[in-house]
N, C-alpha and C positions, 0 to 999 in steps of 0.2 A: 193900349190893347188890353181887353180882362176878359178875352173869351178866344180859343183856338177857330178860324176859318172854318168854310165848309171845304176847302181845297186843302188845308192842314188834314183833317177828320180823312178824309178820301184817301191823303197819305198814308195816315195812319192803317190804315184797313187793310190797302196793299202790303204795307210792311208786315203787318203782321199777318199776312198771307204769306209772304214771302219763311217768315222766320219758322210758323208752321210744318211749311215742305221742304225746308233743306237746311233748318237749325235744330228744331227740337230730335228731329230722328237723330241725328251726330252727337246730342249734347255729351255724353259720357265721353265717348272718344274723343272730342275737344277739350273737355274739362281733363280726361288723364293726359292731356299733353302726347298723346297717340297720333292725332292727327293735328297739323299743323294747321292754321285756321286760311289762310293764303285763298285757297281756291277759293272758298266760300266766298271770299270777300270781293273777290274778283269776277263770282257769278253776280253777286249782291250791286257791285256799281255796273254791271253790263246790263242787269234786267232794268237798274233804274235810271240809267242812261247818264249815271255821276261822272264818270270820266269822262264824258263827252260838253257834259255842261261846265264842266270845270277847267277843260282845254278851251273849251271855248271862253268863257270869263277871265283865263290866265293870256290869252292872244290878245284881248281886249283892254286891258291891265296892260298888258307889255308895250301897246300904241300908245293909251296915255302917259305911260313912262319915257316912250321915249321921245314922244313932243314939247313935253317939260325937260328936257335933259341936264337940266341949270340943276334941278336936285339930285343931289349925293346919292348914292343907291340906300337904299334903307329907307328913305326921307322923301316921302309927298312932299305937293306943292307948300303946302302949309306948313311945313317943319313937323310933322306929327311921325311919331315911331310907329305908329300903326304898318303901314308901309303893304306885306302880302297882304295881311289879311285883309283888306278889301277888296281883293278877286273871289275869295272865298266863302265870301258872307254877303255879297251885297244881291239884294232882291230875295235871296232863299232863307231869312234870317228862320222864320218859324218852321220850313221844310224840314231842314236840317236839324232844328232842333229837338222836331217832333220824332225823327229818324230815328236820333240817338238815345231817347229817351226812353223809345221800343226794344229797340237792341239792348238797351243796357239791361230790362227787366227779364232776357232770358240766357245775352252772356258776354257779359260786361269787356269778356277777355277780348272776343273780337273786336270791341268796338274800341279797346285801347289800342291793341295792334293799328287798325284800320286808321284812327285818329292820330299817332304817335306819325306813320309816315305820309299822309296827308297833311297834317295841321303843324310840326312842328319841324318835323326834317322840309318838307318842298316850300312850308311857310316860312322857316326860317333863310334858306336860301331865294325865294321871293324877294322877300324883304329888304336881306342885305345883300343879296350878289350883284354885281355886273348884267346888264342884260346878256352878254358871252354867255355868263354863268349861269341866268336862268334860263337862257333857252337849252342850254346842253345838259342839266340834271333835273329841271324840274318835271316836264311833260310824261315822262314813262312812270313818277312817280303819281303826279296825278291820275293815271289810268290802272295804275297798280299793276303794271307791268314790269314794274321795279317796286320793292319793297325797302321806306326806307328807318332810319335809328337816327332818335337825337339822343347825344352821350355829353352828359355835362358831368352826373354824381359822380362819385368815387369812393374809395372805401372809407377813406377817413374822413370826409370830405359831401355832407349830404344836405341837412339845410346849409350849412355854412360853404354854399358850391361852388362862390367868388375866390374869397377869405382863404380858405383853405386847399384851396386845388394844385396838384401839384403836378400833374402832368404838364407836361413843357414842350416846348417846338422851342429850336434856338438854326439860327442862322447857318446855311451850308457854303458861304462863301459865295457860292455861285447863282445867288437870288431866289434861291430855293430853303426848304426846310429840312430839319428833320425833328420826329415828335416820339417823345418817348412818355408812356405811363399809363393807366390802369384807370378803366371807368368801370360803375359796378349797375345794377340794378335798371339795364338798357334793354328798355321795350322792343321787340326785333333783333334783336342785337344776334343772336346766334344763327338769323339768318338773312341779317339785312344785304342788300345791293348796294345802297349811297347811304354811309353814314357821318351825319352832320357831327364833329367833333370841337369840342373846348379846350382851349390849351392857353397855359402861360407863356408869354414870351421871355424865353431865356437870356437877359441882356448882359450877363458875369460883369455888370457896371456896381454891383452894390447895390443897386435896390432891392429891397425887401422882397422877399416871393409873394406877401400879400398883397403888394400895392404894384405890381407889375400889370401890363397888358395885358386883357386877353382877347387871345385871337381866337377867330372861327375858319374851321378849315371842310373841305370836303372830297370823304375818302372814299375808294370804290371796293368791295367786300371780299374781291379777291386779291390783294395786295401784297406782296413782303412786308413781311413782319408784323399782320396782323394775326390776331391768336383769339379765338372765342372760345367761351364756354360752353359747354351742353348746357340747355337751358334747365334753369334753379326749379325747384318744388315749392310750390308758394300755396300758401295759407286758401288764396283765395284767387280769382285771375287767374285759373286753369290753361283756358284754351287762349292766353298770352303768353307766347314764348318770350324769355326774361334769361340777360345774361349778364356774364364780364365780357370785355373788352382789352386786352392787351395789347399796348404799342411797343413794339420792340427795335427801334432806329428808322421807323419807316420814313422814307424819300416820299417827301411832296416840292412839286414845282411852283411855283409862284402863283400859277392857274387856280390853284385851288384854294387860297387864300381868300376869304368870301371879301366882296368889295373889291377885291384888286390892289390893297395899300393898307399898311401899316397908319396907327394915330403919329397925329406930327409928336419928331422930339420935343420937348422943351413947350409945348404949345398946346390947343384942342384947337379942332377945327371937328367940321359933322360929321367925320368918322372918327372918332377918339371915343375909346372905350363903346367902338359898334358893338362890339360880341356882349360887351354886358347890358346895353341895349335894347339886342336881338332877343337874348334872353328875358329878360322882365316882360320886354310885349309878349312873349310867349306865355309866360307864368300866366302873364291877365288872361290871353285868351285858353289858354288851361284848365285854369279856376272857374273860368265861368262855364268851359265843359263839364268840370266835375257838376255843377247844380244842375245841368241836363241829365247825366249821367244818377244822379242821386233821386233827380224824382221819376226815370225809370224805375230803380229799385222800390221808390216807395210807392208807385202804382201798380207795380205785381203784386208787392206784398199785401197792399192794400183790396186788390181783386180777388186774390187766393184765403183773403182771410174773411173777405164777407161771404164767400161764398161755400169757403169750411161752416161760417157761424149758423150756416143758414140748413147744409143738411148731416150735421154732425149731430148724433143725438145724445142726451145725458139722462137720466134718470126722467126719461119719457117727453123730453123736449127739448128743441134743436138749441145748442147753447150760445144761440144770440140772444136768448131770453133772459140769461144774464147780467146782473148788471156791470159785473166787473170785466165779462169779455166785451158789453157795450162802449165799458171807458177805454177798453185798450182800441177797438176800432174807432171812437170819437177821437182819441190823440193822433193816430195814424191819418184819422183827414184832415185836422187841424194841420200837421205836418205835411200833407201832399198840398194844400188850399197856400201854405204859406213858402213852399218852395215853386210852386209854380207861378205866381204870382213874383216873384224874384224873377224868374225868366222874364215873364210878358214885359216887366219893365225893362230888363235889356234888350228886347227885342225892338221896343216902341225909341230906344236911345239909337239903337243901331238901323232904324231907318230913319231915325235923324239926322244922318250921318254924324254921330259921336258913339266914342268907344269907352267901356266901363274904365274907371282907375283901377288901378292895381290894390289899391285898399278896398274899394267897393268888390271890386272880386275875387280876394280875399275873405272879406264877409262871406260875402256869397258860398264860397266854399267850405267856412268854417261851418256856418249854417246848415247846409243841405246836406255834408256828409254825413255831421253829426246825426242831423236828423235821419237819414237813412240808414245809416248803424242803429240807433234807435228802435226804428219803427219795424230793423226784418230783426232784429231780439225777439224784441216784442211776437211778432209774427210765429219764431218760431216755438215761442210761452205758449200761442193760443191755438198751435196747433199739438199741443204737446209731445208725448212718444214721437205721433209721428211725425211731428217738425224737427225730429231729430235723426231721420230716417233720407238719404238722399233721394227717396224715390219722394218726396212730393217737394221738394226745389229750393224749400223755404231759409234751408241750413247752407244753399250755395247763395242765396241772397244775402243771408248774413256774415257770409266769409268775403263776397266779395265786397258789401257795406263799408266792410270796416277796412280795405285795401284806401278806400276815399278819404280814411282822415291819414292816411300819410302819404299817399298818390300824390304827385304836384305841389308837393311841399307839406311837412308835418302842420295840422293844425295850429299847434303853438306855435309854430314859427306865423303861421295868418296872423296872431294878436298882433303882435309885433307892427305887419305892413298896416292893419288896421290902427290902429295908435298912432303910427309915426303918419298915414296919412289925416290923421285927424289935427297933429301938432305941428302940420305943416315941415317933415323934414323929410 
């Protein structure tokens, strides 16, 4: 693929039709955290018929799930961890990407909210649940009639979200759980319906808290002994509401145990270590959100700065005549040429049916945020005073830019995935 459809292009028009009448007029009161972004979202997949194409793709998924019934939940026929995300990607790969790439350039918050309980809460229980399990929590999530929260971070506990997690479920005798501990920095979270939760297994055998199980569980948002935050004040990512999470002894029954069963003792079999898993495929298909995500930023910033350069005047002529605002716009396309270009190739793999690595989409992420933290700096250099001014966007581009190099795992922590997948470990 090296060039967008004419049926991608057609998308794109409508979307940003859509974002015209019923994002830019709200943007302040989204961005103060005033308005909750929910409705929006919820007109946004009605006009574009997303929850319909996505129940439908998820009904069709669930046939071929359960014709093959010999694989493990989480596990296609192949053995491959991919698992939901092929109801959610296959045939729309450019659609969707074109979507999010629109959205992100006028407010990145919604499209985290909307993403976060789409892609990771009903994709991760896709993936790994019981069919029981995904038909009873995913469907209202796909239609955003439930909003939902993946909660893995914690406080002490952020790249290092395995390693270090200390939230715990331990055994209530009675085939049930109970889970106690503290997740931080949860997209939805102060107002989620279904949220997907990480937890150690508490086995008081002596093993080590880092080398213990973890399980993945799913909680419903009016609970005992769940406790939210007001949502946090953040840098950038306004109109995403962002919380804690407190669990305080809360009673889960065995149902909500994603998969249905614990990893064997003493052994692995295809569910053993599901939830760390569940996780990484999520990272992968995360990361490669971010590089949509990034080169929406870099093609607003990139439209609003050519067309500053073009009727902004200086000393009796418009300051694209410049040579040094010419370099700062020639870097900015150099940057948008080489992150979309990163896209078309995952687009051209994933209607091969193959899924990027976790190192290649880690790249990818190191890459593109970087580059769009970059490029809305830069942006708001060459718009100067007033790219300092919120009324012309440029300084909410560069706040939300730079939310992308620690979104879905801090950048340094990418080198790492990238290296160890280069060294084969």
């Amino acid at each position: 693929m090296i060039e967008w459809s004419e049926s991608d292009e057609l998308i794109r028009e409508a979307i940003r039709e859509f974002i015209d009448n019923e994002i830019r007029p709200y943007r302040d009161e989204l961005e103060s955290g005033k308005v909750p972004p929910y409705d929006i979202i919820r007109k946004l997949f009605s006009s574009f018929g997303v929850g319909a194409m996505a129940t439908e793709a998820f009904e069709q998924y669930l046939e071929h799930h359960e014709a093959t019934s010999t694989a493990a939940p989480g596990e296609d026929n192949d053995g491959s961890a991919a698992g939901g995300a092929g109801f959610r990607l296959a045939g729309q790969e450019s659609m969707l990407l074109v979507a999010i790439s629109e959205l992100a350039g006028v407010s990145l918050g919604i499209l985290a909210s909307a993403s976060v309980s789409l892609g990771l809460a009903a994709g991760t229980i896709a993936s790994t649940g019981t069919i029981e399990q995904q038909r009873r929590w995913v469907p209202p999530l796909l239609t955003f009639d439930k909003v939902g929260a993946w909660a893995i971070t914690e406080p002490e506990a952020g790249s290092d979200a395995f390693g270090g997690m200390t939230t715990t479920v331990r055994r209530d005798g009675s085939g049930g759980y109970v889970l106690s501990g503290h997740k931080t920095f949860i997209t939805n979270g102060p107002y989620a319906d279904t949220i997907v939760v990480y937890a150690k297994l508490d086995e008081q055998d002596g093993t080590p808290l880092r080398e213990r199980p973890v399980l993945t569980f799913v909680l419903d948002g009016d609970m005992d002994g769940l406790e939210r935050s007001t949502p946090f004040k953040k840098m950038g990512l306004g109109s995403s509401p962002t919380g804690e999470l407190s669990f305080h002894q809360i009673h889960l029954g065995p149902e909500r145990l994603l998969g249905g069963a614990e990893p064997t003792p003493g052994g692995r079999d295809t569910r053993s270590d599901a939830g760390r898993a569940s996780a990484r495929a999520n990272f992968t298909a995360e990361r490669i959100g971010v590089a949509a995500l990034s080169l929406g930023i870099i093609n607003e910033c990139h439209r609003l700065c050519v067309d500053y350069a073009r009727e902004r005047t200086l000393w009796d002529q418009e300051i694209g005549r410049f040579q040094l605002i010419q370099a700062k716009l020639a870097e900015m396309e150099i940057a948008r040429l080489n992150t979309q270009n990163m896209i078309f190739q995952t687009i051209a793999k994933l209607r091969e049916g193959t899924f990027p690595s976790l190192a290649e989409a880690s790249a990818m992420k190191l890459y593109s945020s970087r580059a769009a933290t970059e490029v809305a700096m830069e942006a708001v250099q060459l718009f100067g005073g007033n790219g300092y001014m919120t009324e012309y966007h440029v300084e909410q581009l560069a706040r939300d830019a730079k939310g992308l190099m620690i979104y879905a795992g801090s950048n340094e922590i990418q080198t790492t995935h990238i290296a160890k997948g280069l060294l084969g470990w």
